[in-house]
Structures are given as structure tokens and as C-alpha cells.
C-alpha positions in Angstrom: -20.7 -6.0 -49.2 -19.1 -2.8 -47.1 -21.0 -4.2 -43.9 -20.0 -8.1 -44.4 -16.6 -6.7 -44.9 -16.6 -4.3 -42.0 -17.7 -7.2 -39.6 -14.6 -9.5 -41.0 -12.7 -6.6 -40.5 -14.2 -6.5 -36.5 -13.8 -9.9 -35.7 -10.1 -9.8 -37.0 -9.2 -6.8 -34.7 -11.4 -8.3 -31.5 -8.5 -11.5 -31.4 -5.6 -9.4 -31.8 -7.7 -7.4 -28.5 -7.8 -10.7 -26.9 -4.2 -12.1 -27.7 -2.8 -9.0 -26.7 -4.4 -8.5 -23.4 -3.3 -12.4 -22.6 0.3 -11.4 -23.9 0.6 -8.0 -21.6 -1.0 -10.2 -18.4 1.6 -13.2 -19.1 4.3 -10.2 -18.8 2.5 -9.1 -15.3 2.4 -12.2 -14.2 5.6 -13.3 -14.7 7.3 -10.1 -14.0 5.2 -10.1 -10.3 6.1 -14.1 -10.1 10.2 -12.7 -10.1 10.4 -9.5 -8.7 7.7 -9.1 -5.9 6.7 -12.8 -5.0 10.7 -14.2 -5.4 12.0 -11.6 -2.9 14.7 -13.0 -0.7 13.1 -10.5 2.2 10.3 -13.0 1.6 12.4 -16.4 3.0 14.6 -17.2 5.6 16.9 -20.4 5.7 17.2 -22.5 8.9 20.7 -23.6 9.9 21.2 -26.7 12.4 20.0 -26.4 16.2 22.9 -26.0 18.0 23.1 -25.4 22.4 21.5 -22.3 21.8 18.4 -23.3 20.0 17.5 -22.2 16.1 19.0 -19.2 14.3 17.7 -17.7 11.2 18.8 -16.0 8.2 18.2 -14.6 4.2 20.6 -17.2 2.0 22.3 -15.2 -0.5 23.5 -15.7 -4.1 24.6 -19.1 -4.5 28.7 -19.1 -5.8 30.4 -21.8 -6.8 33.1 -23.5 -4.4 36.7 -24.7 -5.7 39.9 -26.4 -4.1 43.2 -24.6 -3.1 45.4 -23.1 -6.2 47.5 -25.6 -7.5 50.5 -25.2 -9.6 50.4 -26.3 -13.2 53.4 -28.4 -14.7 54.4 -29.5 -17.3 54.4 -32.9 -18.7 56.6 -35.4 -17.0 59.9 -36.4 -18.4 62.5 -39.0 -17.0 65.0 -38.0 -14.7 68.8 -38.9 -16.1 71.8 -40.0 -14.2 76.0 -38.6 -14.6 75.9 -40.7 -17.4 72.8 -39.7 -19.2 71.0 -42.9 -18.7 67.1 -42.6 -17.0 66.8 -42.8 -13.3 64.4 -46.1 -11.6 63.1 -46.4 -8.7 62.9 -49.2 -6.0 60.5 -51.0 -8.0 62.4 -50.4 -11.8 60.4 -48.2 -12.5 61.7 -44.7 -14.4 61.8 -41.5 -11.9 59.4 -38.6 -14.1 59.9 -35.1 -13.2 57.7 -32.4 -14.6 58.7 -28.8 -14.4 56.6 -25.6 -13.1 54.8 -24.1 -16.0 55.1 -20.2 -16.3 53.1 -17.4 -18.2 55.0 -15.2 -20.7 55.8 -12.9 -17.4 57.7 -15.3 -15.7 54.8 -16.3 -13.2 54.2 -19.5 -12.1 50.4 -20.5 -13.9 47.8 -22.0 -10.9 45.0 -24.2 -11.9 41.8 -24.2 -9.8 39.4 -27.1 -9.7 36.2 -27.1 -8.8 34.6 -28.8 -5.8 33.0 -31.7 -6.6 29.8 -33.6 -4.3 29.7 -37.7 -4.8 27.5 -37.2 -7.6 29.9 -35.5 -9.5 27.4 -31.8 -9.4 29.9 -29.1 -8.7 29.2 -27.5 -5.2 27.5 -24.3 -4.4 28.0 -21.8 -1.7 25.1 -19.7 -0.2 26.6 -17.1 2.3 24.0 -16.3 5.1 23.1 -12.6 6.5 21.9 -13.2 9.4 18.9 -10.8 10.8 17.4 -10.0 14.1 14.7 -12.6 15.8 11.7 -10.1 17.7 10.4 -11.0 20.8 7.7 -13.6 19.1 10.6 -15.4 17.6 10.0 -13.4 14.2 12.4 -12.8 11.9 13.0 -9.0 10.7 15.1 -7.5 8.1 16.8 -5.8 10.2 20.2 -6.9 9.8 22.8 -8.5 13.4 25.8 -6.3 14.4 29.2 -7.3 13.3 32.1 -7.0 14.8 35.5 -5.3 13.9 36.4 -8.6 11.7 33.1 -8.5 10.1 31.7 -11.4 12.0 28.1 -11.7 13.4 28.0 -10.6 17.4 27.8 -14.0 19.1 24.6 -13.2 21.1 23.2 -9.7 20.9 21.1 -8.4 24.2 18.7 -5.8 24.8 19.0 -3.0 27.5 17.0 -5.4 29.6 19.8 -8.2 28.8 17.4 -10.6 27.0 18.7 -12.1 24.0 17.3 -10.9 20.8 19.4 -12.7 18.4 21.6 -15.8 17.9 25.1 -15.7 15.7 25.5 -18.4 13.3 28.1 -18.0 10.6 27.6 -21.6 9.1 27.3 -21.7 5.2 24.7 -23.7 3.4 26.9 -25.9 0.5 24.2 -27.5 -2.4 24.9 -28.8 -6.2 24.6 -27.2 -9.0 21.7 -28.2 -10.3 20.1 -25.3 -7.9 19.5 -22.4 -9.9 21.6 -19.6 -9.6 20.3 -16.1 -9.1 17.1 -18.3 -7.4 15.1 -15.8 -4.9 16.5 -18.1 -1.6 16.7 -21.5 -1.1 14.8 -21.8 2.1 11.5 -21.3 3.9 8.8 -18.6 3.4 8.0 -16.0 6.0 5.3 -15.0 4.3 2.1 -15.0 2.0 4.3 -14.1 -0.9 7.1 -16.3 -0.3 4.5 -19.2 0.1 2.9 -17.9 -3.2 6.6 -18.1 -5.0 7.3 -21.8 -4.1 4.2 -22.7 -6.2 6.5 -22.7 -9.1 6.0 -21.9 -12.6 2.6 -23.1 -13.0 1.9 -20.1 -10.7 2.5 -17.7 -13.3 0.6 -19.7 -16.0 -2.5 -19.3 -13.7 -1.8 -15.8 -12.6 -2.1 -14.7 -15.8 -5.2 -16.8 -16.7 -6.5 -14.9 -13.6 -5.1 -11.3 -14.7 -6.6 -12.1 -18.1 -10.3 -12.4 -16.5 -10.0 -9.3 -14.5 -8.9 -7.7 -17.5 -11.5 -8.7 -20.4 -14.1 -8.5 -17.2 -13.3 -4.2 -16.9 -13.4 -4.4 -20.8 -16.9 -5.8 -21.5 -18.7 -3.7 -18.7 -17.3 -0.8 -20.3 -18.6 -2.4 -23.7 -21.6 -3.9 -22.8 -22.4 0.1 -21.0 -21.6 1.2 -24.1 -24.0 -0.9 -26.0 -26.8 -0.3 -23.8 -26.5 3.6 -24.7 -26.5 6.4 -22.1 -29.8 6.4 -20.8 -32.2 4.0 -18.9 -32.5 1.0 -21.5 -35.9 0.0 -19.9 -37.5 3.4 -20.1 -35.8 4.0 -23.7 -37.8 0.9 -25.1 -40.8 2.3 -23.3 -40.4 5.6 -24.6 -40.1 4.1 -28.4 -43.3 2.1 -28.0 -45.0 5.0 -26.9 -44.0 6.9 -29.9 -45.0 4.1 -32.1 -48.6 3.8 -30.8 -49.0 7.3 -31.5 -47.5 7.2 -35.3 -44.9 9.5 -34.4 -41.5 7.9 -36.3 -39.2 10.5 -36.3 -39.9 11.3 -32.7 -38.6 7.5 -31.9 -35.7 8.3 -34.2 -35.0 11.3 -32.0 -35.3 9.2 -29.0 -32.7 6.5 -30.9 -30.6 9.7 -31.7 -30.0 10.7 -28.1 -29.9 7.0 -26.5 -27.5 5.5 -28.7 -25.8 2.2 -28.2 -26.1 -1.3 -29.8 -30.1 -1.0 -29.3 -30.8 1.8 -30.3 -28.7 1.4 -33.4 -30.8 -1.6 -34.0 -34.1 0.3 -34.0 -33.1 2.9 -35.7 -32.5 0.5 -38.7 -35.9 -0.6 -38.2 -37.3 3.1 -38.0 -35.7 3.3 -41.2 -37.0 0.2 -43.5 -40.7 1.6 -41.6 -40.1 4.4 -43.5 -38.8 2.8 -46.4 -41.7 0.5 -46.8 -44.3 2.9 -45.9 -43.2 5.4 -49.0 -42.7 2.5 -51.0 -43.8 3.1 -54.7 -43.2 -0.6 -55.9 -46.1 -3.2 -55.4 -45.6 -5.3 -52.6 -47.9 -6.7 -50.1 -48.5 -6.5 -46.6 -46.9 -9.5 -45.7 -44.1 -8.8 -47.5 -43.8 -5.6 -46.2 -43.9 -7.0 -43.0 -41.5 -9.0 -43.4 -38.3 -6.5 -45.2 -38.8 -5.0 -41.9 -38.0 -7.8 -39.4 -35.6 -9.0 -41.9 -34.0 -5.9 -41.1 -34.4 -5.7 -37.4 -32.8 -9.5 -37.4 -29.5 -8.4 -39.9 -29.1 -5.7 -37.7 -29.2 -7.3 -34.3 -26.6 -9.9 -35.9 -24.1 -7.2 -36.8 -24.8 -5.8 -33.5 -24.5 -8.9 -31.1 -20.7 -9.9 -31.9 -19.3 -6.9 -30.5 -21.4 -7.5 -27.0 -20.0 -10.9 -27.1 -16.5 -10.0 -27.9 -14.0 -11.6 -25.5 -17.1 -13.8 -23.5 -15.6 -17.1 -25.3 -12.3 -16.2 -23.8 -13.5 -16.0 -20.6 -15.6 -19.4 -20.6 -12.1 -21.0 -21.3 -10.4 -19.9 -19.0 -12.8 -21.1 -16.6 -12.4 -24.6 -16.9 -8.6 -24.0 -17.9 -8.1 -21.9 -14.6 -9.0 -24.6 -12.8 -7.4 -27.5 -14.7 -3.9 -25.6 -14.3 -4.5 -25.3 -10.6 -5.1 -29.4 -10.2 -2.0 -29.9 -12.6 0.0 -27.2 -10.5 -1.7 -29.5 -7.6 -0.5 -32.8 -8.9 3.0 -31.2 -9.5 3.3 -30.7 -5.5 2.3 -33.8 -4.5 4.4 -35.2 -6.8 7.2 -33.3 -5.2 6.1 -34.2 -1.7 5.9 -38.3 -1.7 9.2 -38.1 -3.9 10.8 -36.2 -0.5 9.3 -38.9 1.7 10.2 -41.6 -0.6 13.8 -40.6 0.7 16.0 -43.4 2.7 15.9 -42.8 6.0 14.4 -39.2 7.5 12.2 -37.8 4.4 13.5 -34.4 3.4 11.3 -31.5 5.5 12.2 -28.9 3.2 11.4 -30.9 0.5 8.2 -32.0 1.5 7.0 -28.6 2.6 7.7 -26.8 -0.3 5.8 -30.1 -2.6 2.5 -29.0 0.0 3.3 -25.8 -0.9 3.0 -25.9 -4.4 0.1 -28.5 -4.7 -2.0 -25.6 -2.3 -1.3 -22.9 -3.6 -2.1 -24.2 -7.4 -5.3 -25.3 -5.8 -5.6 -22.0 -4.6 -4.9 -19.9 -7.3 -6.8 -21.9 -9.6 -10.3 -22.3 -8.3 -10.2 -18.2 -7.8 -9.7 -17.9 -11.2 -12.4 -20.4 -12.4 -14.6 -19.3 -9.9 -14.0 -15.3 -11.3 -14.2 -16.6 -14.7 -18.2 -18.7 -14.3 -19.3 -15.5 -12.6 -17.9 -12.6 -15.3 -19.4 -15.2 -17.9 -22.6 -15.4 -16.5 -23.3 -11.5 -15.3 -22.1 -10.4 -18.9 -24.0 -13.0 -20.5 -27.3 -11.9 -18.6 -26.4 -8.6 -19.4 -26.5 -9.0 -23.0 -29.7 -11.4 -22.9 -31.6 -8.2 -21.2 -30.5 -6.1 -24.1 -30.8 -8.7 -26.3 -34.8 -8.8 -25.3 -35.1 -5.4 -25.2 -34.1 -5.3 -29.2 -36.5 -8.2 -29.9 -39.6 -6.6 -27.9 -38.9 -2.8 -29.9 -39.0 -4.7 -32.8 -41.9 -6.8 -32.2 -43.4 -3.3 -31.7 -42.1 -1.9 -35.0 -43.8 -4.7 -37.0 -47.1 -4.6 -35.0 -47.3 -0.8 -35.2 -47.0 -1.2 -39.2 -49.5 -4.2 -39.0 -51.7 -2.1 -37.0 -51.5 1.5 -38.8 -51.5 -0.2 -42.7 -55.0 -2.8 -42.4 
């Protein structure tokens, strides 16, 4: 009963292990996704070509646009004559007049409205910084000179009077419906920025991919463990050597030093030999025989779980890895024949960032299927070579009692 309840007890703590290593890699992932991937150092924006050819720069935090103050009054009345009667106009209608509202300090109260696009999103404002261009047309974060007023040089030269970088202080204006606090609405200058327009199915596979790498350090470690801490091969030979000869408790020595999932297994054999040997109740041979491979099998099943901890896992994620990449996949294309389904000139940016996404899902997730077949199948060979090993001592333990009790 204590054995039955310790392995319940085993398999309940080995999927809190599992759920918990997925948890702490979803955290990684997402917290790599934001802060390292969704760097603005990783985009630039473009702004139009103008007579002095293309001029890039970082877009910063998108803030919110809104019309000139306006004063607030109050609500209209009619306007009375001498004679207290109301005022009309040309047309008979009555002249209103509304008076200027003012807070309790005698101020005259504003009202601001927001700036509206023809679909009636309110409009954003990205200011630009504009940084230097290298030789190779490259962007760098190294940020253009400003002038006493603050404003970008208009063309900054080097002691060899080539330019090296173009002023533009144009402003990109978008709706709301852009997020704010987004890395940079733009294009990536790099791997990572290419990696952070795959979108949010990025992070679901980036952690299916951290999660592999994860349980795959775990079970060598455990699977090591479980083949002891000598030479499995030359253990088993070592234990059928001190079988032939009759010597038990030298192969429960041996069992003693090695350690490990096999060795734990035949020394629970060793044990029911000994059992059975000293025996005072009247049983045959046969049955005999057969207590102690009984034994041998129990043990091997209480032994074979804990190698296989976290292997289903993996096998999962290997055909989920790969299913979220092709839905991340069919997300970009999605993205992409929407921005050339526009009237007129399809959307560039648009359309790029759709490739993006459908590529780097693709990416991303035949890695981590790819990762996930080959951990499943080197642990999984692992544990079929220890598994034999445990099956061909035992074999040995039964034919050494068959042999030595005729």
C-alpha cells in the first residue's frame, strides 16, 4: 500500500514539475517578446522621399492630437431690446447670446477636443528622433545634432564634406486603434525587430520552444541519474559474473555502489533470490521462479515512470510546435493579401510586416518541432537501453536460481 501510494504521490508532483516549467518559460517568453525583441533601437520608420532622397528615424511614443483651446460658454439665451422684448434677425429669427463660462477663480474654462480622422478614430502623434545614416546607408543610434532651437541640423557633413545624414522633422499622425506604448510603428533593422513583428503567436511558440529546452536539460540529468554512476554496460556484466559464481551479496555490493533506477531494480531481485532461497514454506520451483520475476517486473514498473517523466510533454509539443508556427503562418498571410486587397497602391508596410509574421511563425515553429522529435527520441532510446539492461540482469537472476536449485 505505502509503494502504490508513494507512486500516486510521484505522478502528482511530476505535473506540477511540468506545469510549472511551462508557466516560468511562458513568463520568459513573453517578457523577451517585450523587452528585448520590441526594442524601438530595433526599428526605424521611413518618412516620404523628398529632393534629398530617404531619411530615417526611431518613432516614438505615440500621444494623442487635439484642436486649439476653445472657450466654453454657457447656454444661449435671447438677446432683448430697450424695451425688453427679444432681438430677430434678418430672417425672424431670435438673436441667442451665450456668455463665457468661468471657474470659481474668475478664469475663463477652455475646452479641448480631440482630433478626429474620417473614421471617427481619434488621431495619434509619433514624434521622430532622427539618427545618423553610416556610409552603407545604415542607420545607427547615434542620435543627429540639433540646433539652438532644438531642431535637427538640415544636412550634417563629415570633415571630408560628405553628407552623413538627412534632417526631416515630419511627424507620423495614425488612429487610435494603434497601440500605445507599442515598441515603433515601422520597419525592422534587425533579426530581433523582424522576430517582434511575428506577433503574439511568437511568444506562444517561444515558449513551447523554451519548454523543450527546459524538460530536455531535465531528463538527461534524470535519465543519468537513473543509469547510476558507473558504466551501465559493465555494471550488468559485473552482476552476471557474480551470479554465475553464486556470489549474491557481492552483486548486492556492486548494486550498492552503482545505484540508479537499475540497479534499484536488481537489487529487489537480489533480494526475493534470497528470500526464496531461505524460504521455509513449501513451494515449488516454478513458483519460486516465478515470485522472483514477479518482483523484477513490479519493480521495473515503479521504476520506469520517473525515466519517462516529462517525455509525453515533449511529444506534444512537437506536433503543437509546429501547428502554432502554420497558424502564426496563416495569420501573416492573412495580414498580407488584406494589405494588397487595398484600393489603389497596396499598403508596403502592411504587407511586409503580414510576410513577416507568416516567416517567422514558420520559423520558429519547425525549430521547435524539429527540437522536440529529436529530445523525444534520444531520451526515449535512452531509456529502451536501460530498460534492456534491467530485463537481461533479470533474465540472469531467474536462470542463475534455475540453474543453482535443479
Amino acid at each position: 500500500m505505502e509503494t502504490k501510494k508513494g507512486k500516486k504521490s510521484e505522478e502528482k508532483s511530476r505535473g506540477i514539475s511540468a506545469g510549472l516549467v511551462i508557466l516560468v518559460c511562458a513568463i520568459i517568453a513573453v517578457s523577451v517578446y517585450i523587452f528585448y525583441f520590441g526594442q524601438p533601437d530595433n526599428f526605424a520608420g521611413y518618412t516620404p522621399l523628398d529632393s534629398k532622397g530617404e531619411a530615417r528615424f526611431i518613432v516614438g511614443e505615440p500621444k494623442p492630437m487635439f484642436y486649439e483651446p476653445q472657450i466654453m460658454l454657457g447656454e444661449p439665451k435671447p438677446v432683448l431690446n430697450e424695451k425688453g422684448e427679444p432681438m430677430k434677425n434678418e430672417k425672424g429669427e431670435p438673436v441667442l447670446k451665450a456668455d463665457t463660462l468661468f471657474n470659481e477663480k474668475g478664469e475663463p474654462q477652455f475646452k479641448i477636443e480631440p482630433m478626429l480622422n474620417d473614421k471617427g478614430e481619434q488621431i495619434l502623434r509619433a514624434e521622430p528622433k532622427l539618427f545618423r545614416i553610416d556610409a552603407n546607408n545604415k542607420l545607427t543610434k547615434e542620435e543627429l545634432k540639433k540646433d539652438e532651437k532644438g531642431n535637427y541640423i538640415e544636412e550634417e557633413k563629415d570633415e571630408a564634406g560628405n553628407t552623413v545624414a538627412i534632417r526631416s522633422d515630419k511627424k507620423y499622425d495614425m488612429p487610435a486603434s494603434v497601440v500605445f506604448n507599442q515598441a515603433v510603428v515601422g520597419h525592422p533593422v534587425n533579426i530581433q525587430g523582424t522576430v517582434y513583428k511575428g506577433g503574439v503567436t511568437v511568444c506562444i511558440v517561444m515558449t513551447l520552444l523554451l519548454t523543450v529546452l527546459a524538460l530536455s536539460v531535465e531528463r538527461y540529468f534524470a535519465i543519468n541519474k537513473a543509469k547510476g554512476t558507473g558504466n551501465l554496460i559493465k555494471f550488468v556484466s559485473n552482476v552476471k559474473r557474480k551470479l554465475e559464481a553464486g556470489d549474491i551479496a557481492g552483486a548486492q555490493t556492486l548494486c550498492s555502489k552503482q545505484k540508479g533506477s537499475v540497479a534499484n531494480v536488481v537489487s529487489s531481485g537480489l533480494t526475493k533470490y534470497e528470500q526464496v532461497q531461505n524460504a521455509t514454506e513449501d513451494m515449488s520451483k516454478e513458483q519460486k521462479l516465478l515470485a522472483i520475476q514477479k518482483d523484477i517486473e513490479e519493480a521495473t514498473a515503479l521504476e520506469l515512470p520517473t525515466m519517462e517523466q516529462n517525455l509525453p510533454v515533449v511529444a506534444a509539443i512537437s506536433s503543437l510546435g509546429t501547428l502554432f508556427g502554420l497558424f502564426g503562418t496563416v495569420l501573416g498571410m492573412i495580414r498580407s493579401f488584406a494589405a494588397m486587397s487595398n484600393e489603389g497602391a497596396p499598403d508596403s508596410v502592411a504587407l511586409a510586416a503580414g510576410i513577416s509574421e507568416a516567416l517567422i511563425n514558420t520559423a520558429f515553429g519547425i525549430a521547435t518541432g524539429a527540437l522536440a522529435i529529436i529530445s523525444y527520441s534520444y531520451y526515449t532510446g535512452k531509456i529502451d537501453n536501460i530498460t534492456y539492461a534491467i530485463d537481461e540482469t533479470g533474465f540472469s537472476i531467474v536462470q542463475t536460481y534455475a540453474e543453482k536449485h535443479k
